[in-house]
Every structure is written in structure tokens, then in C-alpha cells.
NUKOLGU-850279 format. One record per residue: residue number from 0; residue in three letters; x, y, z of N, C-alpha, C, CB in turn. Coordinates in steps of 0.001 Angstrom, whole numbers. Each point is the difference from the previous one (the first is absolute). Glycine has a CB too. Layout:
REM NUKOLGU-850279
+-----+------+---------+---------+---------+---------+---------+---------+---------+---------+---------+---------+---------+---------+
: pos : code :    n.c1 :    n.c2 :    n.c3 :   ca.c1 :   ca.c2 :   ca.c3 :    c.c1 :    c.c2 :    c.c3 :   cb.c1 :   cb.c2 :   cb.c3 :
+-----+------+---------+---------+---------+---------+---------+---------+---------+---------+---------+---------+---------+---------+
: NUM :  ala :       X :       Y :       Z :       X :       Y :       Z :       X :       Y :       Z :       X :       Y :       Z :
...
+-----+------+---------+---------+---------+---------+---------+---------+---------+---------+---------+---------+---------+---------+
//
This chain:
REM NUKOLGU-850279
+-----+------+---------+---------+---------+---------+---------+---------+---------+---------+---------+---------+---------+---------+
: pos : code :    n.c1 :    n.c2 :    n.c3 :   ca.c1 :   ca.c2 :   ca.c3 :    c.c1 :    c.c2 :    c.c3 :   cb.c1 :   cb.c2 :   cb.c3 :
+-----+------+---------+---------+---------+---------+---------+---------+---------+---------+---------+---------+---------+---------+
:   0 :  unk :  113139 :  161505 :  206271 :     196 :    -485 :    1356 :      -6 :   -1523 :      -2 :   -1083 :    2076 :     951 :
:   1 :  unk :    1911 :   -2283 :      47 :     -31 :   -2321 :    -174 :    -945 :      76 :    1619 :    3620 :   -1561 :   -1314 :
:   2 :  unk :   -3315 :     106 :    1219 :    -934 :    -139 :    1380 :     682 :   -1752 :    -143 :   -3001 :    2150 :      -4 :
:   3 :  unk :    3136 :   -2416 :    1301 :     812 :   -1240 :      68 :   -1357 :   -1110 :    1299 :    3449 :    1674 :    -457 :
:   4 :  unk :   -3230 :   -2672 :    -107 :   -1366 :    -704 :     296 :     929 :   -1637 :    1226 :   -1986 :     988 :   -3406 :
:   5 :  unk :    1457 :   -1197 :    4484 :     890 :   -1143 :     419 :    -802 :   -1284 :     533 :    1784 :    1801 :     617 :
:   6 :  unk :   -1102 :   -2788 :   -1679 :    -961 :   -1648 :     467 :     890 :   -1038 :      97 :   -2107 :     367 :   -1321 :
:   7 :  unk :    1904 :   -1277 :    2187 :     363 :    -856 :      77 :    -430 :   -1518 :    -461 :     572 :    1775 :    1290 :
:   8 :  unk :     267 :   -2491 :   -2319 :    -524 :   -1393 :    -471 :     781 :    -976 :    -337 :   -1505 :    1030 :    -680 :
:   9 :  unk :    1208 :   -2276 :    1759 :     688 :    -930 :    -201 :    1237 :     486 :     777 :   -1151 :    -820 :   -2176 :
:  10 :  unk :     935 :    1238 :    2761 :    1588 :     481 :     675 :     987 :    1091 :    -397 :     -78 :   -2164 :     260 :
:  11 :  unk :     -70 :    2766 :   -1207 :     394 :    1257 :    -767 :    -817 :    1153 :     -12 :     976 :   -1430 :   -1281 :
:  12 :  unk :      61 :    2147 :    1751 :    -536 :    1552 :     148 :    -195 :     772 :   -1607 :    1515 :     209 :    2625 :
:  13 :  unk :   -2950 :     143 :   -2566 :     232 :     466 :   -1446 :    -113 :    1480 :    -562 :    -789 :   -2186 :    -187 :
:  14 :  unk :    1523 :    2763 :     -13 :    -530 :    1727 :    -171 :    -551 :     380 :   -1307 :    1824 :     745 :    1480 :
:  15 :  unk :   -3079 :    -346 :   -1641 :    -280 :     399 :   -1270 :      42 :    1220 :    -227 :   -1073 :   -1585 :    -164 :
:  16 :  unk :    1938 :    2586 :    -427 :     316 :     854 :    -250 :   -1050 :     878 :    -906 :    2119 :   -1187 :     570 :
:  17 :  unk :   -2707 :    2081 :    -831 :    -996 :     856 :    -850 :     416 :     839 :    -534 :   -1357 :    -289 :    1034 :
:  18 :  unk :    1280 :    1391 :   -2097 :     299 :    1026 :    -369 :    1123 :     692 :    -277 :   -1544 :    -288 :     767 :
:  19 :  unk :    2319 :    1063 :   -1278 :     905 :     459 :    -385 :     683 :     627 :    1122 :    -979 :      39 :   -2096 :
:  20 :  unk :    2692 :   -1301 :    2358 :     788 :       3 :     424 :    1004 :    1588 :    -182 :    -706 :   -2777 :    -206 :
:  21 :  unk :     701 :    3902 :     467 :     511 :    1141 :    -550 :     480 :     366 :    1013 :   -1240 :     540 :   -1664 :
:  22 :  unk :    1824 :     785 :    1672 :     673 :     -79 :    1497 :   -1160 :     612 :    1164 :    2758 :     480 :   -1129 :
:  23 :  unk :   -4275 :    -592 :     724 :    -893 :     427 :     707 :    -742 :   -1247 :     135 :      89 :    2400 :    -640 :
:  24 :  unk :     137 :   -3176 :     228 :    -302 :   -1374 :     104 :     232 :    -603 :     839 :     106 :     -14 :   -1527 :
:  25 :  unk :    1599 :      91 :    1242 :     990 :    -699 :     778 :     164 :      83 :    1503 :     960 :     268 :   -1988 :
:  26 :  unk :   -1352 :    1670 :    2010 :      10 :     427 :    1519 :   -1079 :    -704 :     634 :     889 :    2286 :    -378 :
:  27 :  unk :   -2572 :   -2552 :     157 :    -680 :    -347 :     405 :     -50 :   -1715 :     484 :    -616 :    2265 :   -1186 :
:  28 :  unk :    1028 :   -2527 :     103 :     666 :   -1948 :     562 :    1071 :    -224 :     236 :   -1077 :   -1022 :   -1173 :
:  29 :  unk :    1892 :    2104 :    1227 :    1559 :   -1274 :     679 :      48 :    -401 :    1351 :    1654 :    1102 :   -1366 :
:  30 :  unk :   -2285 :    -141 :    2289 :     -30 :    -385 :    1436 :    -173 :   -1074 :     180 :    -609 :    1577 :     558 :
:  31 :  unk :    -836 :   -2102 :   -1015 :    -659 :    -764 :     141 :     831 :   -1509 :    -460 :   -1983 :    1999 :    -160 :
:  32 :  unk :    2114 :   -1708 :   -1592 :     971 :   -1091 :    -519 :    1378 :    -550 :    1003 :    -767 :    1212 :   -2407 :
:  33 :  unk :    1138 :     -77 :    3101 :    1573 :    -136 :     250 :    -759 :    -944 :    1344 :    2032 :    2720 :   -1004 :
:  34 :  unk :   -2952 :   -1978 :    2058 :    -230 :    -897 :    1021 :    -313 :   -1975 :    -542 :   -1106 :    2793 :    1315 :
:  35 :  unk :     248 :   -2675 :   -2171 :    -320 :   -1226 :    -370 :     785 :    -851 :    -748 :   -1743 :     923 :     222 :
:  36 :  unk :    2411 :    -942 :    -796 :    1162 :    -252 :    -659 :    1319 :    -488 :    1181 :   -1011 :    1915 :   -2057 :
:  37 :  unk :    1056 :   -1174 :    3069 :     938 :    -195 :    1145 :    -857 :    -984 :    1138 :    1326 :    2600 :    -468 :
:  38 :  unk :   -2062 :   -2648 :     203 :   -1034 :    -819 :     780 :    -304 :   -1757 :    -146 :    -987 :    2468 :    -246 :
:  39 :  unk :    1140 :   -2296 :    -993 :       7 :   -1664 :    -418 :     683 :    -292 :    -920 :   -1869 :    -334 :     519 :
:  40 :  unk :    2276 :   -1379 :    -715 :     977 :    -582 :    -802 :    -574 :    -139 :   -1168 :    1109 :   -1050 :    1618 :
:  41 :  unk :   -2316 :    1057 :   -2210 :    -319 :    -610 :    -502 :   -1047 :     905 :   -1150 :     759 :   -1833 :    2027 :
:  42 :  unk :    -614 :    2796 :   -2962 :    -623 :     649 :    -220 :      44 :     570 :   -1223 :     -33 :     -59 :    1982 :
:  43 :  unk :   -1450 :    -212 :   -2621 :      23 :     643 :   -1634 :   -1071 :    1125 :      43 :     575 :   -2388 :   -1411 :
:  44 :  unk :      62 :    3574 :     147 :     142 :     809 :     -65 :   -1155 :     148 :   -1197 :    2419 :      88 :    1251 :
:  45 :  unk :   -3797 :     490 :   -1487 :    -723 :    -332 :    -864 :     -22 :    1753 :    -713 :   -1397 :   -2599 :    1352 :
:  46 :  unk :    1888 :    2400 :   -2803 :     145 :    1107 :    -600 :    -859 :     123 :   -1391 :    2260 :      21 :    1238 :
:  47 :  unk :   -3354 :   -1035 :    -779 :   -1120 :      75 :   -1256 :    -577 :    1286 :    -413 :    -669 :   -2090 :     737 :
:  48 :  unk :     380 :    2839 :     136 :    -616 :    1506 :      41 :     703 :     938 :     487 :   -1837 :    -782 :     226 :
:  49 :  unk :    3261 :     629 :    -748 :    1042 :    1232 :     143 :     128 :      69 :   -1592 :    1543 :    -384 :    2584 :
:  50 :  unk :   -1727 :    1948 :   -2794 :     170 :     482 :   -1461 :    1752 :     738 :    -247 :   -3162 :     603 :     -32 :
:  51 :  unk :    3343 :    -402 :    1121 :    1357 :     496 :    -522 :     944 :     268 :    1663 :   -1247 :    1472 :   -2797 :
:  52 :  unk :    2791 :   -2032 :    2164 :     681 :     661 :    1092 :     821 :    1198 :    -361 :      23 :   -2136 :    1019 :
:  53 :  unk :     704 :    2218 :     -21 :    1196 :     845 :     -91 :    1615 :    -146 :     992 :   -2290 :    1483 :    -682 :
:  54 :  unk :    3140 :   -1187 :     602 :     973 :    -307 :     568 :    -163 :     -35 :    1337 :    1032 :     692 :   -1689 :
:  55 :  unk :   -1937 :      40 :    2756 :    -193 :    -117 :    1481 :    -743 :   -1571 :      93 :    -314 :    2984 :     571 :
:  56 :  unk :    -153 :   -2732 :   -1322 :   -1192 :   -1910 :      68 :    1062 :   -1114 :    -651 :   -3084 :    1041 :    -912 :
:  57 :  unk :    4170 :    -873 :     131 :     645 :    -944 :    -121 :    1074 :      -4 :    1437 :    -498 :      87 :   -2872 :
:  58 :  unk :    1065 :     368 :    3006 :     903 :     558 :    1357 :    -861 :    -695 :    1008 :     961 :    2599 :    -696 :
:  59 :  unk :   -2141 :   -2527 :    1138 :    -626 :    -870 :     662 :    -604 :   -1615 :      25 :     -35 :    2218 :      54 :
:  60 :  unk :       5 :   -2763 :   -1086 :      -1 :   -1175 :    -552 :    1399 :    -846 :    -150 :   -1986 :    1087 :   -1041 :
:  61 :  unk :    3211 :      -1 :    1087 :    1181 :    -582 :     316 :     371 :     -75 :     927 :     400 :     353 :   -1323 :
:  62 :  unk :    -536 :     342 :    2333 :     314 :      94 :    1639 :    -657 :   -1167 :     459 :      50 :    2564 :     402 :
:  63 :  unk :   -1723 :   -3036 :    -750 :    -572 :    -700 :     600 :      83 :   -1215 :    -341 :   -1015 :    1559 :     427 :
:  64 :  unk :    1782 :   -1889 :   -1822 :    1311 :    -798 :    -696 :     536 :    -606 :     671 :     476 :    1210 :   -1216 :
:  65 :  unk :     642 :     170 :    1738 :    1729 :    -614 :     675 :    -712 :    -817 :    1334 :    2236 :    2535 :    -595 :
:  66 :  unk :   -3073 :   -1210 :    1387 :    -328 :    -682 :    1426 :    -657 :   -1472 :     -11 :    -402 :    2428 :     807 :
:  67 :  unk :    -519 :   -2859 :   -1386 :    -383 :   -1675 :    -270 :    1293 :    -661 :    -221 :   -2322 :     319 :   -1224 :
:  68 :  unk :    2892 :     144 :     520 :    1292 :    -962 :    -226 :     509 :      93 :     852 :     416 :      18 :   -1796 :
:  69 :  unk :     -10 :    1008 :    2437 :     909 :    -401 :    1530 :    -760 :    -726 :     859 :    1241 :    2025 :     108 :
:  70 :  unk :   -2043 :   -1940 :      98 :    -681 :    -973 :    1222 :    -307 :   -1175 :    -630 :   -1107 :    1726 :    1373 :
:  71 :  unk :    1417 :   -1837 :   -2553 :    -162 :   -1609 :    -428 :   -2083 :      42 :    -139 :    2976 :   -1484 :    1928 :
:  72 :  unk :   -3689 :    2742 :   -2397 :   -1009 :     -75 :     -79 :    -298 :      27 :   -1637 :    -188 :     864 :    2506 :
:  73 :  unk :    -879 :   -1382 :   -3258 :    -149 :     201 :   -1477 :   -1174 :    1463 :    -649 :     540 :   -3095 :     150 :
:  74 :  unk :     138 :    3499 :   -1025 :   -1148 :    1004 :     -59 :    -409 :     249 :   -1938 :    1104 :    1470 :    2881 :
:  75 :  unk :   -2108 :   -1636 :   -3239 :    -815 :    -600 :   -1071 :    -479 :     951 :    -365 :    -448 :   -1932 :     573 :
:  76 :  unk :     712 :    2804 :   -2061 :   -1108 :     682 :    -594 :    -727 :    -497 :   -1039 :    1075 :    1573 :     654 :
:  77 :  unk :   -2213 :   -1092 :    -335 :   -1168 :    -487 :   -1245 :    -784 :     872 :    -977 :    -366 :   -1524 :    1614 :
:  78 :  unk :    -476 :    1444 :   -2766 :    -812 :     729 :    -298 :    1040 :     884 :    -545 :   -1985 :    -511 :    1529 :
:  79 :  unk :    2666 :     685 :   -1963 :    1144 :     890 :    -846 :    -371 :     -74 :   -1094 :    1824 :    -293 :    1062 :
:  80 :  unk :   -2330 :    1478 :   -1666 :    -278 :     184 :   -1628 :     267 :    1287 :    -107 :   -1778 :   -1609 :    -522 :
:  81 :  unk :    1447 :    1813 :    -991 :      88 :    1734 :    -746 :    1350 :     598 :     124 :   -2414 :     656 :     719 :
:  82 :  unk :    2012 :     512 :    -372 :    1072 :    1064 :     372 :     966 :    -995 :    1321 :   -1913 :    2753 :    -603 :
:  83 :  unk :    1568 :   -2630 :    1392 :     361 :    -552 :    1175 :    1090 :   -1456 :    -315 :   -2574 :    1116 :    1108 :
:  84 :  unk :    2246 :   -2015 :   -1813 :     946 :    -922 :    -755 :     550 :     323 :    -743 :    -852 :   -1188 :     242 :
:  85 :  unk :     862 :    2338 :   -1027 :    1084 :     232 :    -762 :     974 :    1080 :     748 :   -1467 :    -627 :   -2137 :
:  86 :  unk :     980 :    1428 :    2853 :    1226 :     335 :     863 :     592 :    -962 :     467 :    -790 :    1709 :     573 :
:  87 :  unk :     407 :   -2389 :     331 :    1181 :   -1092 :     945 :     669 :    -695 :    -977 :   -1365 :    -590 :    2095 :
:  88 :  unk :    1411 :     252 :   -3492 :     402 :   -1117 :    -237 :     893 :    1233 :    -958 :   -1941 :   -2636 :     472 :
:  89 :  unk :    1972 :    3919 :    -851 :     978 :    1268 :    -656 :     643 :    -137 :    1405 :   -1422 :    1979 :   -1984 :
:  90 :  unk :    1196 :   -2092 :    2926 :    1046 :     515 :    1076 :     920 :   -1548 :     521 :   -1951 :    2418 :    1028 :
:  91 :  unk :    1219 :   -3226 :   -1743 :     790 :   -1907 :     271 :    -586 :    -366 :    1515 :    2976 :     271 :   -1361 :
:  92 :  unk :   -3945 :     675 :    1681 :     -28 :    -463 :    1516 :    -887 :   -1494 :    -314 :     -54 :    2827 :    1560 :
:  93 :  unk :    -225 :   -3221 :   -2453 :   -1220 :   -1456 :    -419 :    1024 :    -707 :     108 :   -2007 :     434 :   -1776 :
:  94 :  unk :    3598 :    -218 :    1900 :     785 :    -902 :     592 :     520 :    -115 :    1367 :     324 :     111 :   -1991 :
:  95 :  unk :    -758 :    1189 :    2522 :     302 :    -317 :    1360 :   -1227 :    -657 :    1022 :    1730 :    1986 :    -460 :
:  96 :  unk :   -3296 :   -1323 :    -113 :   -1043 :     -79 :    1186 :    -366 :   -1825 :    -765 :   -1325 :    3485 :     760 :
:  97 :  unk :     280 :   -3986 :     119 :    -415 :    -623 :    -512 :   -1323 :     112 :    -260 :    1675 :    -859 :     617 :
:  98 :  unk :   -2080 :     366 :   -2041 :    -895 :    1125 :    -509 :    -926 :   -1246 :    -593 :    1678 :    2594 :    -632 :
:  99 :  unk :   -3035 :   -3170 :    1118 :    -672 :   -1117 :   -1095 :   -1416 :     944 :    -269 :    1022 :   -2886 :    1084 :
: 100 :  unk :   -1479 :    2015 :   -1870 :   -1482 :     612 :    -809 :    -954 :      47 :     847 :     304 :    -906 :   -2065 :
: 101 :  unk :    -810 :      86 :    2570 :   -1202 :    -456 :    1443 :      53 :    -110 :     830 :    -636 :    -715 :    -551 :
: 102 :  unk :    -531 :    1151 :    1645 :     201 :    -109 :    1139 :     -62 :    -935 :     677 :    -369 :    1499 :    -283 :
: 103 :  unk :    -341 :   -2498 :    -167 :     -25 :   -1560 :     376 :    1764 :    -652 :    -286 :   -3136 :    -263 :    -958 :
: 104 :  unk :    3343 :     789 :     126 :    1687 :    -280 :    -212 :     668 :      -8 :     758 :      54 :     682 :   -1390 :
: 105 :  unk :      60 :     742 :    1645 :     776 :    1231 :    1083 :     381 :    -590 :    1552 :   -1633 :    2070 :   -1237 :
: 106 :  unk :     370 :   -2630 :    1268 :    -437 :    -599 :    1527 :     772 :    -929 :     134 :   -2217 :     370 :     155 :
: 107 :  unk :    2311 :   -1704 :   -1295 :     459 :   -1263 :     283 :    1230 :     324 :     237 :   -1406 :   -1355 :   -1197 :
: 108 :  unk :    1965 :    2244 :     263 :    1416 :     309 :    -410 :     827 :     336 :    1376 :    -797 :     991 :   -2481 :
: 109 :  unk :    -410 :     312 :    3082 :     805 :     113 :    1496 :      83 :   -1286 :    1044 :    -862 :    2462 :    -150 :
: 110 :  unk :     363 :   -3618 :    -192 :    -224 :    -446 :    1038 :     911 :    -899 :     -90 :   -2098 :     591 :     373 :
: 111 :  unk :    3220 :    -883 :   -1336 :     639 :    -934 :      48 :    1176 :     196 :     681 :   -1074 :    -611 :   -1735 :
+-----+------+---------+---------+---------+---------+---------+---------+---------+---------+---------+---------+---------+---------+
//
């Protein structure tokens, strides 16, 4: 099960994501993700304590992708390791999302 966590710092909305993204995962946080994500410009995505996705959790990380980009909003993932980095970057999406190591990073990064 994930569990999706929501703070705000420095002006960026930040979601810290928990637990394995699966499609029982996925059901339990996308609501939530999709509201918050549509909610502000400005927002990183903390995937330190996500052990694994799957195609519904990538499908959602791209939607919440395109939509920042259309509104001219930035959206930042962080904490990407293991399993979880080596999928996105087999699927090339480490060229589409933007993807840094830290969350202190993550933050500045959105804010520019």
C-alpha cells in the first residue's frame, strides 16, 4: 500500500510519496496526487520511499508531466533510486521527467 504525504516549503508544494506504487498503490494515491498536482505550479514529487512502480504510477507521473507543462507550471522528481530508477531511465522517461538527487535540489530547481 503507498500513502501520499502533503507539505509545503518555500513555496513548493511537496508530495512525498511512500510505499509501493502498484496498481493498489496507485488506486490509493492518485486522487489525491492528481488533485494536488492540478492545484499548484510549483511542485516536487518525493520518491525516496517508493520501492517500486508500475505502468499505472508511471501513466500518472506523466499526465502530471504534460499538465505542469501546459499551464506553464514545473514539476520535479526526487529521491529516485533502485528498482524505481532503473525503470524510468529502461523506459527513457529520465529524459522526459525531470528527475534530481535531493530534495533541497528539487526545491530550488522548481523554483526557477
Amino acid at each position: 500500500m503507498a500513502t501520499l504525504d502533503q507539505s509545503s516549503r518555500d513555496g513548493v508544494q511537496v508530495l512525498h510519496i511512500r510505499g509501493s506504487l502498484n496498481q493498489h498503490g496507485v488506486d490509493t494515491v492518485e486522487s489525491a496526487f492528481n488533485q494536488a498536482t492540478g492545484a499548484s505550479s510549483r511542485i516536487v514529487v518525493d520518491l525516496s520511499e517508493v520501492d517500486v512502480v508500475n505502468t499505472p504510477a508511471l501513466a500518472m507521473f506523466l499526465g502530471a508531466h504534460r499538465a505542469a507543462r501546459q499551464t506553464g507550471g514545473r514539476l520535479v522528481f526526487t529521491g529516485v533510486q533502485g528498482m524505481v530508477h532503473d525503470l524510468l531511465c529502461r523506459c527513457r522517461l529520465d529524459n522526459v521527467l525531470t528527475i534530481v538527487p535531493e530534495l533541497g535540489e528539487a526545491i530550488q530547481s522548481v523554483k526557477k
